[in-house]
C-alpha positions in Angstrom: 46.0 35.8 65.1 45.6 33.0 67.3 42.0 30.7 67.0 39.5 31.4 69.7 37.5 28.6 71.6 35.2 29.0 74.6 36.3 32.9 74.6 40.3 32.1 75.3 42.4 33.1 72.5 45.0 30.5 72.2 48.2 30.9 70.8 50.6 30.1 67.6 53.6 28.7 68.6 55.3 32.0 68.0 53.2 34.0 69.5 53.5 31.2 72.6 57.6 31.5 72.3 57.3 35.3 72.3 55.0 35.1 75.3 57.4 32.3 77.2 60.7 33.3 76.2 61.1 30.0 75.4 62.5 28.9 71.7 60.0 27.5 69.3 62.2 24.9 68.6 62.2 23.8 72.8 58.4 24.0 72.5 58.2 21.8 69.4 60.0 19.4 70.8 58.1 19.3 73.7 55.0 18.9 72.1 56.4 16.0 70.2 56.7 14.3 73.5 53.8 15.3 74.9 55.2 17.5 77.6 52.5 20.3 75.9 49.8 19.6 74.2 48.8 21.9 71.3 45.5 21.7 68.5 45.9 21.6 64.7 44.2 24.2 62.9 42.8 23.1 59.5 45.8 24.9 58.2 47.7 22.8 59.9 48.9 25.2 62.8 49.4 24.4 66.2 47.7 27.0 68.3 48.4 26.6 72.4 46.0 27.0 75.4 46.7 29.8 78.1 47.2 26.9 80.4 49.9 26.1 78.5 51.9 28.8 79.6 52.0 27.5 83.4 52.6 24.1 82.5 55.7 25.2 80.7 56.9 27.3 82.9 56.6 24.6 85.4 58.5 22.4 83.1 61.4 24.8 83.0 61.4 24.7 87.3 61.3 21.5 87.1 64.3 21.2 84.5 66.4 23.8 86.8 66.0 21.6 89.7 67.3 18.9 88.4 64.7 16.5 87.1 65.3 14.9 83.5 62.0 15.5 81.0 61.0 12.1 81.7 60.9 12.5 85.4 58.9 16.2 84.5 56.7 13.7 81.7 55.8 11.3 84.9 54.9 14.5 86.7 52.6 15.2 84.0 50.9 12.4 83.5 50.0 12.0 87.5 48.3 15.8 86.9 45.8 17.7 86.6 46.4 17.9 90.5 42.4 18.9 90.3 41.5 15.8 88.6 43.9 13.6 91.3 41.4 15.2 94.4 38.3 14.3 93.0 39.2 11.0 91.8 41.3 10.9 95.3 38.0 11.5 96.6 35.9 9.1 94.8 38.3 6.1 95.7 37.9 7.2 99.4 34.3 7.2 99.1 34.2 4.2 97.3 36.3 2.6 100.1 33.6 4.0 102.7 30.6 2.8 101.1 32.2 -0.9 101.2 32.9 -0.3 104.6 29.2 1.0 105.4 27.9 -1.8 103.6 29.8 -4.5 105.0 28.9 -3.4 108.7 25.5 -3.1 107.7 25.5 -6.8 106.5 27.3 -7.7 109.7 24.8 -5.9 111.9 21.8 -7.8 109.9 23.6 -10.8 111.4 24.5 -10.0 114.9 22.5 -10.0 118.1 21.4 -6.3 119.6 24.6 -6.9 121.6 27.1 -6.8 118.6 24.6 -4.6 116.7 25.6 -1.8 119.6 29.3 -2.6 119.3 29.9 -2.5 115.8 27.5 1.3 115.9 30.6 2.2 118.6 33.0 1.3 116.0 31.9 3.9 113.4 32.9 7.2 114.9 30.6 10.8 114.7 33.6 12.0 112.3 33.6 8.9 109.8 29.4 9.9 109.3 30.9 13.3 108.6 33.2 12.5 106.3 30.9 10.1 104.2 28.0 12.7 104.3 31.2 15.2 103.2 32.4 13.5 99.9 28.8 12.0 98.9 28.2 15.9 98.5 31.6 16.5 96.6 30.9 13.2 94.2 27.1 14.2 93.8 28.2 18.0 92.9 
């Protein structure tokens, strides 16, 4: 029987080859190198994540098309693709508050002149996008 955790059953690693169709020995090895990642039970058996499943199928894609494991690891380590928009997102809205604060110092230094120039400069869309990802980061 595989362990349970947050109400996914995960899977031994024969149960995970079964499911797979992959050997157990392909899967040990590439847990070894950290292509999958699997937990120890206090028995000492490595029980997988249903995620796993996709990630090793997309190893296998990966493999047909050419691309060597440590090409696939690379891959890898650049994922979770969900993680890489949020922080994607947080760099961009980092970027934008430095750029907000910046014209804001400039405008406490200009003349009303400059002060309506630089507000030209900062387009209806760029306010959108700022209000846009301070709700994404805040959420």
């Amino acid at each position: 029987m595989g362990g349970v955790c947050i109400g996914t059953e995960k899977l031994r690693i024969g149960e995970f080859a079964e499911k797979t169709g992959i050997t157990k020995r392909t899967i040990d090895y590439y847990t070894n190198i950290g292509l999958l990642e699997a937990e120890r039970s206090a028995s000492n058996y490595r029980y997988y994540a249903p995620a796993m499943i996709e990630r090793l199928h997309y190893i296998e894609r990966r493999k047909l098309e050419g691309l060597s494991l440590e090409e696939i690891q690379h891959e890898l380590n650049i994922t979770p693709y969900e993680e890489i928009d949020v922080q994607m997102l947080r760099l961009k809205m980092q970027d934008l508050e430095h750029e907000v604060t910046s014209l804001l110092a400039q405008m406490d230094k200009q003349d009303q002149k400059n002060i309506q120039t630089i507000k030209k400069n900062v387009s209806p869309e760029s306010i959108a996008l700022m209000q846009s990802l301070l709700l994404l980061i805040n959420n």
